[in-house]
C-alpha positions in Angstrom: -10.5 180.2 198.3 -9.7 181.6 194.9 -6.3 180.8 193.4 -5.5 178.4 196.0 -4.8 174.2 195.1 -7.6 172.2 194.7 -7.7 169.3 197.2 -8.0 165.6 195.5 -11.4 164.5 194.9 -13.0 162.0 192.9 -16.7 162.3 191.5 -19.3 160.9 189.2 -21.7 162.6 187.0 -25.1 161.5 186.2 -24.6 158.9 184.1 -21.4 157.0 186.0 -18.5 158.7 185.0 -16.0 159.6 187.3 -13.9 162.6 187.5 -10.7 163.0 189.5 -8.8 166.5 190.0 -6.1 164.9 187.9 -8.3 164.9 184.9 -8.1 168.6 185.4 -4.3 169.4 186.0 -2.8 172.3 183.8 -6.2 173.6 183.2 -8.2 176.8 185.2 -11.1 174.9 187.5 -14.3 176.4 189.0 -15.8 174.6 191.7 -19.1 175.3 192.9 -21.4 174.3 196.2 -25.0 174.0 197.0 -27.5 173.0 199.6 -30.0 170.2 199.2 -32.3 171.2 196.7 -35.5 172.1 198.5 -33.9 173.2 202.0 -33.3 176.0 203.6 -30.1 177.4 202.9 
């Protein structure tokens, strides 16, 4: 859904950190998806 709002989200990278969309407001965003590593899809 390009150009459309993000929806809220929190997250944490590898080492612990956590991310929130707010951390991201004001700035361009790409979000991207994947299966399972190893899976079929």
């Amino acid at each position: 859904m390009e150009g459309k709002p993000v929806p809220g989200f929190l997250l944490q990278d590898g080492s612990g950190k956590e991310f929130s969309h707010k951390d991201f407001l004001g700035s361009w965003l790409a979000l991207f998806f994947y299966s399972k590593d190893n899976t079929s899809g």
